[in-house]
C-alpha positions in Angstrom: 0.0 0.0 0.0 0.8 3.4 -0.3 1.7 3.9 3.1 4.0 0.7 3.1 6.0 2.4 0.3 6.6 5.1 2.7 8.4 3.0 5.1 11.1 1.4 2.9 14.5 3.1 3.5 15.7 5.8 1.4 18.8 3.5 0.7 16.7 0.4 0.0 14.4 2.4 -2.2 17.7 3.8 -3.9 18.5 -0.1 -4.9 14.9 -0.7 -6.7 14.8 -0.9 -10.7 11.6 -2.3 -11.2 8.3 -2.0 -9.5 4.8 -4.1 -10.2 1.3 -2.0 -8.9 -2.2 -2.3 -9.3 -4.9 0.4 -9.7 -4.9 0.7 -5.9 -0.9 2.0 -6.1 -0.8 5.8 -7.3 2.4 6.2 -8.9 2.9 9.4 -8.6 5.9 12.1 -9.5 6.3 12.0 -5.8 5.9 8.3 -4.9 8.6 7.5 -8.3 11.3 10.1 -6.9 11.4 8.4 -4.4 13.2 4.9 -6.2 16.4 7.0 -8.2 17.6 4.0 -10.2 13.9 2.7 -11.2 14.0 1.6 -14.8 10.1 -0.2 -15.4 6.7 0.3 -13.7 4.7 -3.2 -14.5 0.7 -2.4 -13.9 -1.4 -5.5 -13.7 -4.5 -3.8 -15.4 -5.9 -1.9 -18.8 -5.7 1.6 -17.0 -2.6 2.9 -16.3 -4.2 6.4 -15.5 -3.1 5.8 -11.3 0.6 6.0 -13.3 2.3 9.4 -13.8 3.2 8.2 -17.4 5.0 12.1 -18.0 6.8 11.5 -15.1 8.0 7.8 -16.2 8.7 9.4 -20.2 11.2 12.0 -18.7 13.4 9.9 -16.5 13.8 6.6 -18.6 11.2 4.8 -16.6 9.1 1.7 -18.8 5.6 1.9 -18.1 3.8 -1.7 -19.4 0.1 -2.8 -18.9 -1.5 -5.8 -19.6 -4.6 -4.8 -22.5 -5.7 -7.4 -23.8 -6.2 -10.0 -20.0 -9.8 -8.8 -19.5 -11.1 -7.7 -22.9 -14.0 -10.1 -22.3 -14.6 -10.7 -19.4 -15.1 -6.7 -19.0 -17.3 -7.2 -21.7 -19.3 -9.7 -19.8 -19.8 -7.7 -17.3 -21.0 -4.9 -19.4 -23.4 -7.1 -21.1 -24.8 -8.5 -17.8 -25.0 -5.2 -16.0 -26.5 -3.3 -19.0 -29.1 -6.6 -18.9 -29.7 -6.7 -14.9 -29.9 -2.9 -14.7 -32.9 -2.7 -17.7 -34.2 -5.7 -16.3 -34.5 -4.7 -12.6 -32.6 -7.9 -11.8 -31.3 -7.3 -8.3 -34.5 -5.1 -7.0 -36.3 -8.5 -8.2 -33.8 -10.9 -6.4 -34.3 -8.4 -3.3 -38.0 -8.8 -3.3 -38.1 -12.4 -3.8 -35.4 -12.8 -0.7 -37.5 -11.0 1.7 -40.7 -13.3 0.4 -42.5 -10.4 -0.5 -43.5 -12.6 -3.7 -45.9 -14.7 -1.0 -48.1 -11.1 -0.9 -47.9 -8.8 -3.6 -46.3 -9.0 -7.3 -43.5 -7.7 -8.7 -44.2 -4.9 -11.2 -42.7 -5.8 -15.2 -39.1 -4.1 -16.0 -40.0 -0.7 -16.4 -36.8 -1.5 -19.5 -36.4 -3.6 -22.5 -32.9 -3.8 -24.8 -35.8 -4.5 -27.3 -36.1 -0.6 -28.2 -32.8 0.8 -27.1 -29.6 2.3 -29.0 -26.8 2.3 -27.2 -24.1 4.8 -27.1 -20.8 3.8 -26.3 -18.0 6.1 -24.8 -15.0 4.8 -26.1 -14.6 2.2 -28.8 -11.2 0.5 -27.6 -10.9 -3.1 -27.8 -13.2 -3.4 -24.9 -15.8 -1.2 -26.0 -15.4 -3.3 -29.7 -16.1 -6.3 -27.8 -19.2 -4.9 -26.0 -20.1 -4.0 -29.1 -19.9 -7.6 -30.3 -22.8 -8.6 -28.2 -24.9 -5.9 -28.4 -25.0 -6.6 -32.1 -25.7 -10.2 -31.2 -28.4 -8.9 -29.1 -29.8 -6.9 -32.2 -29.4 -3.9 -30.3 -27.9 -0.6 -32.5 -24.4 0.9 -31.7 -23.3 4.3 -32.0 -19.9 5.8 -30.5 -18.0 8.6 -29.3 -14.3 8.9 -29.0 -12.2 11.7 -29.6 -11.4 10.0 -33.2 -12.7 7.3 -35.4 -11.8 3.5 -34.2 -10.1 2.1 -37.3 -11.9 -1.6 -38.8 -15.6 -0.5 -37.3 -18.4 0.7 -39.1 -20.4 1.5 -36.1 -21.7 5.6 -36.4 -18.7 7.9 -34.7 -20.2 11.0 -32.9 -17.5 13.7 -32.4 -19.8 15.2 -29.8 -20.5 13.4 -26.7 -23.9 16.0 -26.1 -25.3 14.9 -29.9 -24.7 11.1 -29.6 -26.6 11.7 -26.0 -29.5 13.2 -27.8 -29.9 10.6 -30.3 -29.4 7.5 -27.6 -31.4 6.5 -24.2 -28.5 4.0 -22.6 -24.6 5.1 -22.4 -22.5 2.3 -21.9 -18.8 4.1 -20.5 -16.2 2.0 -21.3 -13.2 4.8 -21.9 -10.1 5.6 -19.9 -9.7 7.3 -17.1 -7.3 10.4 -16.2 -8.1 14.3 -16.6 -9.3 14.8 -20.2 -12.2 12.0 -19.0 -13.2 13.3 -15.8 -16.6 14.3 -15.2 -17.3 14.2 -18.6 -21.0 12.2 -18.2 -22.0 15.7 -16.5 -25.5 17.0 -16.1 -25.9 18.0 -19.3 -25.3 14.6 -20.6 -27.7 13.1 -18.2 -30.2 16.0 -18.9 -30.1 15.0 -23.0 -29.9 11.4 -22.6 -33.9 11.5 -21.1 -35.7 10.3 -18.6 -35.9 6.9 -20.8 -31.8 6.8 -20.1 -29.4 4.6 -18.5 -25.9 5.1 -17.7 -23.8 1.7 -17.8 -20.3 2.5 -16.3 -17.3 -0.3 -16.5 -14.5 2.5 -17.6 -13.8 4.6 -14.2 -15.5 6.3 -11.2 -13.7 9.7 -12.3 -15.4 9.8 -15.6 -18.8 10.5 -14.2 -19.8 13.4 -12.1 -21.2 11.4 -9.3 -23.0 14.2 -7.5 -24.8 15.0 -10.8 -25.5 11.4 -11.5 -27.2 11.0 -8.1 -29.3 13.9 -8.8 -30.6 12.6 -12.3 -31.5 9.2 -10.4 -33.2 10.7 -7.7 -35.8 13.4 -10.0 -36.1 10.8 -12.8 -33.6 13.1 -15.3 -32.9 9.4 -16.3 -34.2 6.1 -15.4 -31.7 4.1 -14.2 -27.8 3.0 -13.6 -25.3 0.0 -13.4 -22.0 0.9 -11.7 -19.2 -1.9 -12.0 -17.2 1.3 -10.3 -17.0 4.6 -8.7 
């Protein structure tokens, strides 16, 4: 942990070349001027947003990640949370668990994938792979990303707000780091519609979380599925 680091000996630290962190570890400017002779930083991960890549560029430092281990199995989880989250899958589960089923019925899904589009943020090999199985699902894929994915012919939207307008379910599967953050903001939620849902398996910091409670609680959108935050 981060607080471990900071008991290793300034002269033990000065003998480390290589270090391996997960997305728990921030490797900081600070934490990485701390090891002189470092020469790789090993993430075990897609993101490497919780490394200060700049940092690691200017002093000779190898940064590596490990893309393609859960391409899809993040997928999966897309796919099943997009599912469980239209479907009202847990509130469901919930009610049957307390045997509420023995007195009263549980409404229908207030959602269906049967009339949905679904707009992707970020088109990476991830979001190709979600992609995958909404087509499967013969549900329609759109995308934003600051430029065109090369080998799909899904509809790129240079504007995050248009592709918002013309979807009801955002599926956020881009990286983190400061040119994502907050970037599903209450604009977004306001022109996504009170049909919408917000599917997050990219990164807490993308989202404004404050504005994203808001939209839940006065019905700005319908629902959301957070794998993190």
């Amino acid at each position: 942990t981060q607080h471990d680091l900071g008991r290793l000996a300034p002269d033990v630290a000065a003998r480390i070349r290589g270090m391996a962190v997960t997305g728990l570890v921030a490797a900081d400017a600070a934490m990485l001027a701390r090891f002189p002779k470092l020469e790789i930083v090993s993430t075990f991960g897609v993101g490497y947003d919780h490394v200060d890549a700049k940092y690691a560029a200017a002093h000779d430092i190898v940064v590596t990640n490990t893309p393609d281990v859960l391409t899809e199995e993040v997928a999966d989880v897309a796919l099943g949370l997009l599912i469980a989250t239209a479907r009202d899958f847990i509130k469901a589960e919930a009610f049957a668990r307390a045997g509420k089923w023995a007195t009263q019925g549980f409404p229908l899904s207030r959602a269906s994938l049967r009339d949905r589009k679904v707009g992707m943020v970020g088109m990476g090999r991830i979001g190709q792979a979600i992609a995958r199985r909404l087509g499967a699902s013969r549900v329609p894929v759109v995308y934003h990303s600051r430029n065109p994915a090369k080998g799909v012919s899904y509809q790129h939207y240079p504007s995050l707000m248009e592709m918002a307008k013309d979807v009801d379910t955002l599926i956020l599967i881009t990286p983190g780091g400061p040119s994502t953050a907050k970037i599903i903001n209450a604009e977004v939620l306001k022109a996504l519609g009170p049909r919408g849902i917000v599917i997050n398996v990219a990164r807490g910091s993308v989202v404004d979380e404050p504005a994203l409670i808001a939209a839940l609680k006065d019905g700005t959108i319908q629902a959301a599925g957070l794998d993190v935050f």
